[in-house]
C-alpha positions as CSV (number, residue, x, y, z in Angstrom):
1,X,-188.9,51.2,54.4
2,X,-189.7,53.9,56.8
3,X,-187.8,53.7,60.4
4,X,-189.9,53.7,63.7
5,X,-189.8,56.7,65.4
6,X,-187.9,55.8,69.2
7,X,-190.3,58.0,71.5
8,X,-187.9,59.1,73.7
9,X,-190.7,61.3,76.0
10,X,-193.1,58.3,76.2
11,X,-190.0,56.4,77.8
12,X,-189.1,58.8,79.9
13,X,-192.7,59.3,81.2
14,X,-193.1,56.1,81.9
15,X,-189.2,55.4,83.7
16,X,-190.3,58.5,86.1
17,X,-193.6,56.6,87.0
18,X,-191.7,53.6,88.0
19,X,-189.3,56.4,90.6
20,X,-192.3,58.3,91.5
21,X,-193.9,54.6,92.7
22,X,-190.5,53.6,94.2
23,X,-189.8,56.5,96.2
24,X,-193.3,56.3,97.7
25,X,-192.3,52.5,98.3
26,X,-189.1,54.0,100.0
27,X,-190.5,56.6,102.0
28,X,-193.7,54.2,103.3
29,X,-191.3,50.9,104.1
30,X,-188.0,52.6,104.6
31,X,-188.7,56.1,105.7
32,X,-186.5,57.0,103.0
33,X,-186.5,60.3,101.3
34,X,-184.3,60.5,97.8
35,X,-182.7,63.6,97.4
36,X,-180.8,65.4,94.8
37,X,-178.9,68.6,94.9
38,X,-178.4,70.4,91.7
39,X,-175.6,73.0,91.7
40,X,-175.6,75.9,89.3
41,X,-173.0,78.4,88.9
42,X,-173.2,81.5,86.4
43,X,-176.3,82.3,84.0
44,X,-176.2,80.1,81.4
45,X,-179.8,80.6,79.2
46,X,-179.7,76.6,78.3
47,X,-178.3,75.4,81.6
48,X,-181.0,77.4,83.6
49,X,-183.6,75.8,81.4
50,X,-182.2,72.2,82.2
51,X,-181.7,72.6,86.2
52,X,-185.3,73.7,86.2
53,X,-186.6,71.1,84.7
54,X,-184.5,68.7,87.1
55,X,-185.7,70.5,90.0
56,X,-189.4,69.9,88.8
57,X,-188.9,66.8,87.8
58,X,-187.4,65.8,91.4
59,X,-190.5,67.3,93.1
60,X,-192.8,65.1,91.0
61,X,-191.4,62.1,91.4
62,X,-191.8,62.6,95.3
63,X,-187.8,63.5,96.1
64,X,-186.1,66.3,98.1
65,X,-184.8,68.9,95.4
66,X,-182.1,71.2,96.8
67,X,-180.8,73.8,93.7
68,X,-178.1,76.1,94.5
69,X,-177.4,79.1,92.2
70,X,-174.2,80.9,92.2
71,X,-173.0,83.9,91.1
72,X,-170.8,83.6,87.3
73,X,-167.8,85.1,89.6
74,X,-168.0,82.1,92.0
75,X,-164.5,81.3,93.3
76,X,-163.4,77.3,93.2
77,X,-163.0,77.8,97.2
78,X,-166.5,78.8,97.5
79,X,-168.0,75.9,95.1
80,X,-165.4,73.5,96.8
81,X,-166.7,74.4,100.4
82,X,-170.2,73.6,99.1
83,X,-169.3,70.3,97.8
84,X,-168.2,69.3,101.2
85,X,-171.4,70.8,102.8
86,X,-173.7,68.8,100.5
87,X,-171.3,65.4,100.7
88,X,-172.3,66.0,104.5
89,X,-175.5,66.2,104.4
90,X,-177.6,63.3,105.2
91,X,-181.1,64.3,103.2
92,X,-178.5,64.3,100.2
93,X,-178.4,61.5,98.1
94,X,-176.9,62.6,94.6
95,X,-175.0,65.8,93.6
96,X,-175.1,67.1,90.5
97,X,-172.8,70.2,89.5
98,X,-174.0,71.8,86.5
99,X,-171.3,71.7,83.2
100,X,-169.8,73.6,81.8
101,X,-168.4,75.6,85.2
102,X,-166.8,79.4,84.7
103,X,-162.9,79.6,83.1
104,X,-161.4,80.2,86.7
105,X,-163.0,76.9,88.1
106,X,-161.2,73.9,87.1
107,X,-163.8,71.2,86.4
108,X,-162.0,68.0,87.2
109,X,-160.8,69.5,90.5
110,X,-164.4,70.0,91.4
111,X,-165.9,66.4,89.9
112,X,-163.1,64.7,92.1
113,X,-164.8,66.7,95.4
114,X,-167.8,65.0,94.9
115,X,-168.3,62.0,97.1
116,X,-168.5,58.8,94.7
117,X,-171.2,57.7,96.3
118,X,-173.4,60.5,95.7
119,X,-172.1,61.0,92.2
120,X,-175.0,60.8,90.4
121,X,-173.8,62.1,87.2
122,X,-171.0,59.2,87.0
123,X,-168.1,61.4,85.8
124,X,-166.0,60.8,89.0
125,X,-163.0,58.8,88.4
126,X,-163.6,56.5,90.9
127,X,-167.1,55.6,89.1
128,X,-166.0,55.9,85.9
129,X,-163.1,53.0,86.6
130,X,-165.8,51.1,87.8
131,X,-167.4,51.3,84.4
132,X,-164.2,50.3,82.8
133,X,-163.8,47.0,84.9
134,X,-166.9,46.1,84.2
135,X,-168.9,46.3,87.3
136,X,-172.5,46.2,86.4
137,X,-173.4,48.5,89.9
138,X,-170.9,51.6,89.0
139,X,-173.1,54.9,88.8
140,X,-173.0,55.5,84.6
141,X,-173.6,58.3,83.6
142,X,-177.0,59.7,82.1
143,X,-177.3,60.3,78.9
144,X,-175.2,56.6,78.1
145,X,-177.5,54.7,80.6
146,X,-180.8,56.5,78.6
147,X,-179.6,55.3,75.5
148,X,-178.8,51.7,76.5
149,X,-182.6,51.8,78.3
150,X,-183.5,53.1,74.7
151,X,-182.1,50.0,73.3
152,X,-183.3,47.2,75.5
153,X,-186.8,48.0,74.3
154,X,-185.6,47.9,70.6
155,X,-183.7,44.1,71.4
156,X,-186.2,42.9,74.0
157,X,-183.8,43.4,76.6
158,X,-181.0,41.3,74.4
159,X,-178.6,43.0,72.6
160,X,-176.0,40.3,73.1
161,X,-174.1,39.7,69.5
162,X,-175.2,43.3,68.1
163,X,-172.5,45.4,66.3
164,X,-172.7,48.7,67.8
165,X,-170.9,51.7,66.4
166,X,-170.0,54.9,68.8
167,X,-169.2,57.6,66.9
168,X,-167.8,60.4,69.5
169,X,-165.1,59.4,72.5
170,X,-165.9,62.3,75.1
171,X,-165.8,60.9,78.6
172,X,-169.9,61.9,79.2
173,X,-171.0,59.7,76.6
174,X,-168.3,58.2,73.8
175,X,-166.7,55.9,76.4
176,X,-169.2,55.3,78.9
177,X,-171.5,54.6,76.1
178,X,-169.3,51.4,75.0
179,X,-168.5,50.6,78.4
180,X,-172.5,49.6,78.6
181,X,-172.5,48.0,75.5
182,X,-170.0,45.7,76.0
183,X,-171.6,44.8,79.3
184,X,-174.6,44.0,77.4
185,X,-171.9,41.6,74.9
186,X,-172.2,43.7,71.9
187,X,-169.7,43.7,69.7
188,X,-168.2,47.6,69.9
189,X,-166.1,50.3,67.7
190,X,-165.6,53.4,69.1
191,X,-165.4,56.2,65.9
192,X,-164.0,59.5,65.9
193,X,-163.3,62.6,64.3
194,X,-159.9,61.1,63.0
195,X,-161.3,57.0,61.8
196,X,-161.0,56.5,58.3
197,X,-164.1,55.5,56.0
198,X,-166.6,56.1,58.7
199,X,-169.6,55.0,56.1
200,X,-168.2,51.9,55.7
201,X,-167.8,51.4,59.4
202,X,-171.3,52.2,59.9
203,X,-172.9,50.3,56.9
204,X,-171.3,47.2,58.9
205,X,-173.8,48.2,62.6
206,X,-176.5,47.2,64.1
207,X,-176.4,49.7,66.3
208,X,-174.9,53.2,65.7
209,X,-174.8,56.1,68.6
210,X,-174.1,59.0,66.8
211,X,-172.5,61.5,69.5
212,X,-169.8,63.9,67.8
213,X,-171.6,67.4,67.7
214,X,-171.8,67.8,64.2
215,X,-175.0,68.8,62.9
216,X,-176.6,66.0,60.2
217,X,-172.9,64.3,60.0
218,X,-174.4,60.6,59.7
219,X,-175.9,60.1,56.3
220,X,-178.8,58.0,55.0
221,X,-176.6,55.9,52.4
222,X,-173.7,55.5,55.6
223,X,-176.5,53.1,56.8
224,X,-177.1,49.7,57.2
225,X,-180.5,48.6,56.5
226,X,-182.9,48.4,59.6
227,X,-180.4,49.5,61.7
228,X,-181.0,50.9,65.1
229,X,-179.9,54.8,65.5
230,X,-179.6,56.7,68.7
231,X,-178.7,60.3,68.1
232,X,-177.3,61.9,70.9
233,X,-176.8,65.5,68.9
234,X,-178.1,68.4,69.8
235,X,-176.8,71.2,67.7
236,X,-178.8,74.6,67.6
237,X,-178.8,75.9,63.8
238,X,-180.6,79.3,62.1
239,X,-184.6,78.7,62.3
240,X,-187.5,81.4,61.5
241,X,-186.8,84.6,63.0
242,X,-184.8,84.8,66.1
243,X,-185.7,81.1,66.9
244,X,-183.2,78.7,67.0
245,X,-183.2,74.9,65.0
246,X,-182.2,72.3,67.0
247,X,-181.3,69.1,64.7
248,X,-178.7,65.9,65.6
249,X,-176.1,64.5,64.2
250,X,-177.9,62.4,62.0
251,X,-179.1,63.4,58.3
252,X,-183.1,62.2,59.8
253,X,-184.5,62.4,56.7
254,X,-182.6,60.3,55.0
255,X,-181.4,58.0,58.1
256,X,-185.5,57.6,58.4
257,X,-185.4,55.9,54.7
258,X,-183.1,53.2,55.7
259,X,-182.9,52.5,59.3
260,X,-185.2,50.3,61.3
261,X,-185.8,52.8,63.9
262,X,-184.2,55.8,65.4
263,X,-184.6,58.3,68.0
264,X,-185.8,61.8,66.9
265,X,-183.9,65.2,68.0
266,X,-185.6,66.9,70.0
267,X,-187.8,64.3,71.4
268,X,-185.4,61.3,71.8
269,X,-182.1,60.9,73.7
270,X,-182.5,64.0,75.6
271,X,-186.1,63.4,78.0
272,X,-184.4,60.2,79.3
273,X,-181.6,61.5,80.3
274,X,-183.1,63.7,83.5
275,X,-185.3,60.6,84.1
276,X,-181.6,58.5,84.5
277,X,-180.3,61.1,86.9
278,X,-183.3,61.0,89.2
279,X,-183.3,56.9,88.3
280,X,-179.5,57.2,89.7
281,X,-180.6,59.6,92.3
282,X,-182.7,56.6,93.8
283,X,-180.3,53.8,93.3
284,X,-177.6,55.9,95.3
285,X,-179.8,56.7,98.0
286,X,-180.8,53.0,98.6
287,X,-177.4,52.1,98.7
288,X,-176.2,55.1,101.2
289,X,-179.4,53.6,103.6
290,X,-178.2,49.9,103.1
291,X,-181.7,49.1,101.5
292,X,-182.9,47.5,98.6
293,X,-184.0,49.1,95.2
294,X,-186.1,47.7,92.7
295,X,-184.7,50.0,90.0
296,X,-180.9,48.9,90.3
């Protein structure tokens, strides 16, 4: 048995033609704009890449994109006052501050600044507890809410009963990752670095969401048979010259021999997760007018 292949592009392409046709819905019924404000501070080579494809992807879909750089020496006053700027603005929708922020910026300090409601990333406390108590409206974050989409087109949209195994306990996708599952009445085990026997854990899933950072940790035999893998990991290794490898954390060589189907790296988890932050984008925008969206 060869696994399917989870085309994580072709889901994404098609989720941003479903917000490109909503916004124009928006704008023509509601004379609602979506916008999104993407904050970057320092000169991070990978994080530059990702807040330009954000921005592009915003334009596309027919949203306001507003991307502020910063210099690497950016006090936490400054980003703090810009915070409150962008809460106050009214063409503003969702705010998004780039991760991980210089050492003399404490991170949590400046999550907490962000208005909940425009909290498109989901990592406020006030959303995240929302997760936790189960309410089925609470602004996820995006990466988890990609997967699940990812998912729901493996189950036909019914996951109910399924074992799922999360193997990683961050707060970005470990926890809000089982939140959603349970939502959807999977049965759920959170794994770590620390659980004992983790093959035999995951021989015993239907569903495993490998997210720990460790490059092919998930092996073939670890597997149940037709099992559905989402692989989160994106770890850069040694490639041809001066380019880098990027791989997951699943061996997908030998996961491909004995899964059902599983999501390739790159190519998989990572497309949907812009297309859920411009997806939140939209749902947080409808909600700040007091109109209806047909994506929530």
């Amino acid at each position: 048995m060869t696994a399917a292949i989870i085309d994580g592009k072709a889901a994404a392409a098609a989720l941003r033609e479903q917000i490109a046709t909503e916004v124009a819905r928006l704008r023509e019924t509601d004379d609602l704009q979506p916008g999104l404000a993407v904050v970057l501070v320092g000169e991070d080579p990978a994080s530059q890449v990702y807040v330009r494809n954000k921005g592009r992807q915003t334009v596309e879909a027919g949203m306001l994109s507003h991307t502020h750089r910063l210099r690497d020496d950016t006090s936490e006053t400054e980003l703090l006052a810009l915070v409150a700027d962008l809460n106050a603005d009214p063409t503003v929708h969702g705010i998004l501050v780039q991760l991980p922020l210089p050492p003399q910026i404490d991170e949590q300090r400046v999550i907490c600044a962000i208005d909940p409601a425009k909290d498109v990333d989901g990592f406020h406390p006030l959303n995240a507890g929302a997760l936790a108590n189960g309410d089925p409206g609470a602004l996820a974050p995006c990466t988890p809410v990609g997967c699940l989409l990812l998912l729901r087109e493996q189950f036909d949209n019914d996951l109910a009963g399924q074992h799922a195994l999360v193997i990683g306990r961050s707060n970005i996708v470990g926890k809000p990752m089982a939140q959603l599952l349970l939502q959807e009445s999977c049965t759920v085990t959170i794994a770590h670095s620390r659980t004992r026997d983790l093959p035999a854990l995951c021989r015993h899933a239907d569903i495993v969401v490998a997210a720990v950072g460790r490059p092919g940790m998930v092996r073939g035999d670890w597997l149940k048979p037709g099992a559905v893998v989402i692989d989160v990991g994106i770890n850069r290794l040694p490639g041809e010259g001066d380019k880098a490898r990027l791989v997951g954390d699943v061996a997908f060589a030998e996961a491909r021999e004995v899964a059902g189907a599983i999501t390739p790296v790159p190519g998989g988890v990572g497309p949907m997760t812009i297309a859920c932050l411009l997806r939140n984008t939209v749902v947080a925008a409808c909600r700040q007018a007091a109109v209806a969206s047909r994506l929530a």
